[in-house]
C-alpha positions in Angstrom: 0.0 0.0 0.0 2.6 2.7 0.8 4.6 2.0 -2.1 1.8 1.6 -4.2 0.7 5.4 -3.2 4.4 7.0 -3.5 4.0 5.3 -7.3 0.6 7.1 -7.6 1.5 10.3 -6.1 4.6 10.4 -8.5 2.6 9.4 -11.4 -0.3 12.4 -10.7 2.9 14.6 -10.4 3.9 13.8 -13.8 0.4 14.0 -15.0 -0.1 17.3 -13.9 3.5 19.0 -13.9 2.4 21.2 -16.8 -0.2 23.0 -15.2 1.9 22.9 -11.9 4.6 24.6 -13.8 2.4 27.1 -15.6 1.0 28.3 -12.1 4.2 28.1 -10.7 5.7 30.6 -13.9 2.5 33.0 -14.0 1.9 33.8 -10.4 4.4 31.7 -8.2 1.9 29.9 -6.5 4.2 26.4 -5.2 7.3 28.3 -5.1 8.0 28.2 -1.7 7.9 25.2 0.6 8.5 22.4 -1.9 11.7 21.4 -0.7 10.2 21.1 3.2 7.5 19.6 2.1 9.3 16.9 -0.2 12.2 16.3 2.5 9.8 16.3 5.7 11.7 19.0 7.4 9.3 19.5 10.6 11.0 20.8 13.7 12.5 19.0 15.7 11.0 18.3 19.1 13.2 17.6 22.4 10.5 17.7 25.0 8.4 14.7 26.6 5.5 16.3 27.2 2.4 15.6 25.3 2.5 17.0 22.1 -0.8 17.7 20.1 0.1 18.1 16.0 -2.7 20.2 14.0 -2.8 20.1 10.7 -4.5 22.9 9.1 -4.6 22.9 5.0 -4.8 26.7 4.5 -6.1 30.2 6.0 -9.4 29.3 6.8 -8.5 26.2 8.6 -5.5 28.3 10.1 -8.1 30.8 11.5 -11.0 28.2 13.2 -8.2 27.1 15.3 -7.6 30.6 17.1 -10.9 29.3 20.0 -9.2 25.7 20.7 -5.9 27.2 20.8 -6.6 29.9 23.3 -8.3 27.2 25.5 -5.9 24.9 25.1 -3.2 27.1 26.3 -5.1 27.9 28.9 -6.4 24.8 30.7 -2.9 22.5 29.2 -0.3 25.1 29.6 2.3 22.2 29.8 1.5 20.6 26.3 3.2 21.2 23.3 1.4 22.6 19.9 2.4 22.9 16.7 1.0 23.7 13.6 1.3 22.8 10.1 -0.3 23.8 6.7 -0.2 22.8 3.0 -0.1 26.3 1.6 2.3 29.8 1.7 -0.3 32.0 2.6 -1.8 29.2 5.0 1.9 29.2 6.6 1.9 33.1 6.3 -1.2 33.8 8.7 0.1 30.8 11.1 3.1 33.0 11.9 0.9 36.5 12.3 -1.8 34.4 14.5 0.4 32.1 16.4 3.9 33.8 16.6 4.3 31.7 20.3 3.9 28.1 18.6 5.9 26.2 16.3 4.5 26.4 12.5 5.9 24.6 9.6 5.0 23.2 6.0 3.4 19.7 6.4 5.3 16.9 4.4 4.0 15.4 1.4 2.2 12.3 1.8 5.1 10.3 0.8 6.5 7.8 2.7 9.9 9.0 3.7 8.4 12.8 4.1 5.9 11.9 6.3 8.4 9.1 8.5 10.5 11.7 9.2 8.5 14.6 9.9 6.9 12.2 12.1 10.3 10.9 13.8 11.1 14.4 14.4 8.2 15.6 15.8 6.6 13.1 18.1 3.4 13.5 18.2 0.9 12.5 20.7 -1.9 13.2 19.0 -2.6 14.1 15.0 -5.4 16.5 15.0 -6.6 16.8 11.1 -8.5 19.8 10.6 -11.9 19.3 8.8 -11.1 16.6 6.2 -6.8 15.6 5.5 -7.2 11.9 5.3 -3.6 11.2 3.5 -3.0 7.6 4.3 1.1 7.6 4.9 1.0 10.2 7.3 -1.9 8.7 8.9 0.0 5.4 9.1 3.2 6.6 9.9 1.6 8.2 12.8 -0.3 5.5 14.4 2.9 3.5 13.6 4.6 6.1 16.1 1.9 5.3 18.6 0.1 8.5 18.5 -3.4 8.8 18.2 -5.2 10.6 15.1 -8.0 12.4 15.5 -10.2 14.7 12.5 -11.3 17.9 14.4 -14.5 20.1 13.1 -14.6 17.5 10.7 -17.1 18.4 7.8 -17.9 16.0 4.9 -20.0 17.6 2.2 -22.5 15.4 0.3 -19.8 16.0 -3.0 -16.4 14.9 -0.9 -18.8 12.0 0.3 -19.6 10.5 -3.1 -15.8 10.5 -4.0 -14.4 9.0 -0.8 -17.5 6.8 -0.9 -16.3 5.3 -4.1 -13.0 5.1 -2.8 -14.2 3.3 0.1 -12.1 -0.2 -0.6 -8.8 1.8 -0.9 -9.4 3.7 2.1 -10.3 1.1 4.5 -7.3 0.3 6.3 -6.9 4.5 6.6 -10.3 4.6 8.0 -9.6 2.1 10.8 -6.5 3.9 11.7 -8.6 7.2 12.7 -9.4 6.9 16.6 -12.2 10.0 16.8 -14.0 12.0 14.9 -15.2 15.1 16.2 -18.0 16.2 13.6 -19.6 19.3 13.3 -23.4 18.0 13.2 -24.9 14.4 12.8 -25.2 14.6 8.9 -20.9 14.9 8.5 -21.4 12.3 11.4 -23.4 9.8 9.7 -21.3 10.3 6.8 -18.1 9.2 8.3 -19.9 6.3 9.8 -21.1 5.2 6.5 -17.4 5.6 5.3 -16.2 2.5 7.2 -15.3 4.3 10.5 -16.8 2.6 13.9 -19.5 5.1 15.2 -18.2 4.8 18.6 -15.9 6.8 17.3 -17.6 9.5 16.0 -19.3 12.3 18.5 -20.7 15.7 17.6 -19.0 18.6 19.1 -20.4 21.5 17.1 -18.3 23.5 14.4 -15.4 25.4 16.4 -15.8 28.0 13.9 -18.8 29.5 15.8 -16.7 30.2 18.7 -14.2 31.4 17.1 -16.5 34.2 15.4 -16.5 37.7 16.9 -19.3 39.5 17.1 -18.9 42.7 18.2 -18.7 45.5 15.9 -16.4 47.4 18.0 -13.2 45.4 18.3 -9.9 46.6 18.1 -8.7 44.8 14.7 -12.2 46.3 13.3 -12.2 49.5 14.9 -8.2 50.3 13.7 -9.8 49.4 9.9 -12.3 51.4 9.8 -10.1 54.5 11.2 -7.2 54.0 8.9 -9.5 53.5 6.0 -11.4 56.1 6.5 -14.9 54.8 7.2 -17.2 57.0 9.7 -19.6 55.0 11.7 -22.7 56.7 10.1 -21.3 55.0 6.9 -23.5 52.5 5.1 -20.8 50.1 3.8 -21.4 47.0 1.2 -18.8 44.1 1.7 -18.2 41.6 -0.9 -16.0 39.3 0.5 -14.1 36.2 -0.4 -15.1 36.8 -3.9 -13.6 34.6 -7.0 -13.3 35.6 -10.4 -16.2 37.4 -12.2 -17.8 38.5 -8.2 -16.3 41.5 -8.3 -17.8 42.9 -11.4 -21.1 41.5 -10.6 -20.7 43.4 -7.3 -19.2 46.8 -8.5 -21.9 46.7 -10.3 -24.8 46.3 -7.8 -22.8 49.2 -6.0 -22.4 51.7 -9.0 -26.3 50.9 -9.5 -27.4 51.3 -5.7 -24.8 54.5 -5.6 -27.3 56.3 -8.1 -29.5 56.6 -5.3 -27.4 56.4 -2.3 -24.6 58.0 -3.2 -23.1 57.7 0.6 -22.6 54.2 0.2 -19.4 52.5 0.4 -17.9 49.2 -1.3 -15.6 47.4 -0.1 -13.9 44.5 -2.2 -11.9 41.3 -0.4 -10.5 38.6 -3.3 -10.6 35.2 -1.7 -7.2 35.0 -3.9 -4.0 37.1 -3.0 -2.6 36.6 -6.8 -5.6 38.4 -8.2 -5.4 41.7 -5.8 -3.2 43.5 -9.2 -5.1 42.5 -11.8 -8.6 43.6 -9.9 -6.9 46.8 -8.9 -6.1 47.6 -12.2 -9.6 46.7 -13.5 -11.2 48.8 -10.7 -8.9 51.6 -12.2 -10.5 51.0 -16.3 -13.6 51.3 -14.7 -12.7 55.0 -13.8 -12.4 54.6 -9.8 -9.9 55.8 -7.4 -8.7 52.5 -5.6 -7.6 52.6 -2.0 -5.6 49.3 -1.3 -5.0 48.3 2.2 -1.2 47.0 1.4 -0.6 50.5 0.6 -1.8 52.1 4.2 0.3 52.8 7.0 -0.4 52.9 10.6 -1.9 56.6 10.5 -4.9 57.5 8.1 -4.3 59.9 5.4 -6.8 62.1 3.6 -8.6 59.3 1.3 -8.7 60.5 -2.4 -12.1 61.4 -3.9 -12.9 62.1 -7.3 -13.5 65.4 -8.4 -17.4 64.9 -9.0 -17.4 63.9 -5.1 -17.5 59.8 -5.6 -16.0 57.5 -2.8 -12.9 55.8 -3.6 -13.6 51.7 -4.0 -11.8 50.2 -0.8 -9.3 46.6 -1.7 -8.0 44.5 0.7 -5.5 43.5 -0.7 -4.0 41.1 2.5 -4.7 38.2 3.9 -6.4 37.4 7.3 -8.1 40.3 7.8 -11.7 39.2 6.2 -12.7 38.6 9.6 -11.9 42.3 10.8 -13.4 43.7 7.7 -16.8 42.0 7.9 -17.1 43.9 11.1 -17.5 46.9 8.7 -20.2 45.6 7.3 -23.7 47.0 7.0 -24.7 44.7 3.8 -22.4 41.5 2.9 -22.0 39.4 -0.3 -20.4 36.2 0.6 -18.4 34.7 -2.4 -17.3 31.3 -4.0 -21.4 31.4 -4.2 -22.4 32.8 -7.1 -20.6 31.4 -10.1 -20.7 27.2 -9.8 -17.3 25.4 -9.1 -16.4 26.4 -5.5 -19.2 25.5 -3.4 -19.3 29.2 -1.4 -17.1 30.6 1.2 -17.9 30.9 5.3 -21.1 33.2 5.2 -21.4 32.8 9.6 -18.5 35.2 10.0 -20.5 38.4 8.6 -23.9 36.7 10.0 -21.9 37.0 13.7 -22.0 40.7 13.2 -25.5 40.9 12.6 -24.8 42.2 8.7 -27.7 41.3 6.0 -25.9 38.8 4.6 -26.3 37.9 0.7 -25.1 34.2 -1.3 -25.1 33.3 -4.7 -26.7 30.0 -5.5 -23.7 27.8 -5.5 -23.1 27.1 -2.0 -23.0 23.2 -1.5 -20.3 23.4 1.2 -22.3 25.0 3.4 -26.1 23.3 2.9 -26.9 23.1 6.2 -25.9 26.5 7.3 -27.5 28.0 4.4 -30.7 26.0 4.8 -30.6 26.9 8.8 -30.5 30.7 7.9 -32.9 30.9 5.3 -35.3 28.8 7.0 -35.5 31.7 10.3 -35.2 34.6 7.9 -31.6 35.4 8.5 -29.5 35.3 5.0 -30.9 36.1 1.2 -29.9 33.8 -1.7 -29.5 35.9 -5.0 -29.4 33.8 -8.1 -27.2 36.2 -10.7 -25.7 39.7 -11.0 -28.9 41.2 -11.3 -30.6 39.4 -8.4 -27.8 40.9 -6.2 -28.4 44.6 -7.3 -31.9 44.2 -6.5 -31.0 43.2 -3.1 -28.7 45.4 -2.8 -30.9 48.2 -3.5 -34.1 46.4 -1.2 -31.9 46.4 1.7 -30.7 50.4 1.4 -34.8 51.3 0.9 -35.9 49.0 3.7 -33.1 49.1 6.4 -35.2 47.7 9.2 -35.8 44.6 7.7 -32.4 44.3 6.7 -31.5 44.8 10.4 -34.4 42.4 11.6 -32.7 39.6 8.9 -28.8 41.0 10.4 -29.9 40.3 14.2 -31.9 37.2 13.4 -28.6 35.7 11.9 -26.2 37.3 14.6 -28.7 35.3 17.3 -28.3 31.9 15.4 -24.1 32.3 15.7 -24.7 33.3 19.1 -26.8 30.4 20.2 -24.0 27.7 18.7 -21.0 28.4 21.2 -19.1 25.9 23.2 -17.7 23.7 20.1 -14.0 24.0 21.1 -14.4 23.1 24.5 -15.9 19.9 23.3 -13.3 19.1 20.7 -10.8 19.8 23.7 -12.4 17.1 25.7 -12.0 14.3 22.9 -8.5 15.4 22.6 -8.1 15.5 26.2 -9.8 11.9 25.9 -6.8 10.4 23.4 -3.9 12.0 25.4 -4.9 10.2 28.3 -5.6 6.8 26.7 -2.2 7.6 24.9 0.0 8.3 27.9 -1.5 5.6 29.8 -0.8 3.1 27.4 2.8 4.7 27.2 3.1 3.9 31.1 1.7 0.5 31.1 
């Protein structure tokens, strides 16, 4: 089996090298870390204390860990963490949010990267974050005697039909995984129907709920909306975490719902950080002043207007600070939604605010958060472009009920707290099963 995979892995390597390469040429995406990655070059750990391993793809998976890290500290002060990721800018926002823990690029799942990361690092427990089922690292850990765990694990109906088909291949992976904490009984029952024993599997809630912030008035928040300029009797329109072809289809709903309201304010986050150039520059063809947020300083300066008195368009043009900006937020579009292919993006992080919160139609990631708001009036779907700018425009002529639908959905976030204290128990659960096996 192990060999069998490094073969497979090599081959899919091959396969896709050209496109790989092409990325790699046109905006350096896989430039950095490939080396570490290949090679296996975690830290080395000299300690004997227990050691919980999280291993976080990318940013958003980075981010949920910010609740169970700050409680972990606090009630295991002793313990060891460290944190790895797949991606740069994954690795990137590790560093800014953790600077006190170790972070590093997780190995490749090849055999000898993943042996000797995992000789290095010692791990007591592997906490997966969401859904990283790679089969050597998962063996070479158990084979280390640590335990693995999936934390916040999700698994949407789509990633369910392709493991389910790989269901023979993965067996002896799935019987390796010693718990299962699952963010609500449909991800459960799906991991169950996988192969793995359901006295594994518990519900614990999504950690991201805890890890939301809710109050308009933080500092990360209130610094933003000082440096950029932004007065609190502002009406300002977020799109956020937008993909390819959002932005337009939002400019637009704001250059249409400026007609009438010309105080309003947009401001544009790209999920993607090698696409903040090439939207700046379109936002610039289009006749707009740009502000970009890589560009401010500590101190505010006089924001540029154009001559006929329109509002510069606001980019954030850095990553990890979507969850301070939606805190700006009167009206939100949450992208990945609205164009199909990416399933949507987290739309509870503006709902925790209490914004009027706005999704396209594509948002299969998410089903049972989408269906939960719109079922107690607390989100709108839009189906196009057009949907959006009539929202858009509904929302600015009828601002109470897009309050009563921002507090409705700030309630729901509210009312899920106390995920991460639960994960924390399972984990709390292995170490001692772990170390107690260790002294017997």
């Amino acid at each position: 089996m192990p060999l069998a995979l490094n073969l497979a892995y090599i081959a899919a390597l091959l396969i896709f090298s050209p496109i790989l390469f092409y990325r790699w040429a046109r905006s350096g995406k896989y430039r950095e870390g490939w080396r570490e990655k290949l090679r296996g070059e975690a830290p080395l750990r000299i300690g004997h204390q227990p050691c919980l391993w999280f291993h976080a793809v990318s940013v958003g998976e980075v981010l949920l860990l910010r609740p169970l890290i700050r409680e972990l500290s606090r009630r295991r002060p002793g313990w060891e963490i460290l944190i790895s990721t797949t991606t740069s800018t994954g690795l990137a926002v590790a560093r800014r949010t953790f600077p006190d823990l170790v972070t590093f690029y997780a190995p490749l799942d090849f055999t000898w990267s993943t042996r000797r990361a995992v000789e290095r690092i010692r791990p007591t427990v592997l906490a997966l974050v969401e859904l990283e089922l790679w089969p050597n690292l998962i063996r070479t850990a158990k084979e280390s005697g640590a335990k693995v765990a999936i934390i916040n694990a999700r698994l949407s109906a789509r990633s369910f039909r392709g493991y389910r088909r790989l269901r023979g291949l993965l067996r002896s992976t799935l019987a390796q995984i010693d718990a299962v904490s699952a963010q609500n009984d449909e991800y459960a029952s799906r991991f169950v129907d996988l192969g793995i024993p359901g006295d594994r599997v518990r519900i614990t809630g999504s950690v991201k709920f805890d890890g939301l912030e809710s109050d308009r008035n933080n500092s990360r928040t209130r610094e933003l909306r000082r440096l950029l300029g932004l007065s609190p009797a502002e009406l300002v329109f977020v799109a956020g975490s937008t993909m390819e072809g959002e932005e337009a289809a939002a400019y637009s709903a704001y250059t249409e719902a400026s007609r009438q309201h010309p105080g309003l304010r947009l401001v544009l986050v790209p999920r993607h950080a090698e696409r903040f150039e090439a939207i700046a520059q379109w936002l610039e063809r289009q006749g707009r002043v740009v502000v970009r947020r890589s560009r401010l300083e500590g101190t505010p300066g006089e924001l540029p207007r154009r001559p006929e008195g329109r509002p510069p368009v606001i980019l954030i043009d850095t990553i990890g600070e979507l969850g301070a900006v939606w805190g700006l937020a009167d009206i939100a579009f949450v992208g990945g939604s609205l164009l199909p292919g990416r399933g949507g993006q987290n739309m509870m992080e503006p709902a925790a605010y209490g914004a009027s919160v706005m999704f396209g139609p594509h948002t299969s990631n998410f089903r049972e958060t989408v269906d939960h708001l719109l079922r107690h009036g607390a989100a709108r779907r839009v189906i196009d472009a057009e949907d959006l700018t009539r929202a858009l425009l509904e929302d600015l002529e009828d601002p109470e009920a897009a309050a009563a639908r921002g507090e409705a959905a700030r309630r729901i976030v509210l009312a899920q707290h106390g995920a991460a204290g639960r994960t924390l128990a399972e984990l709390d659960r292995l170490v001692e099963i772990n170390t107690s096996c260790a002294a017997a």
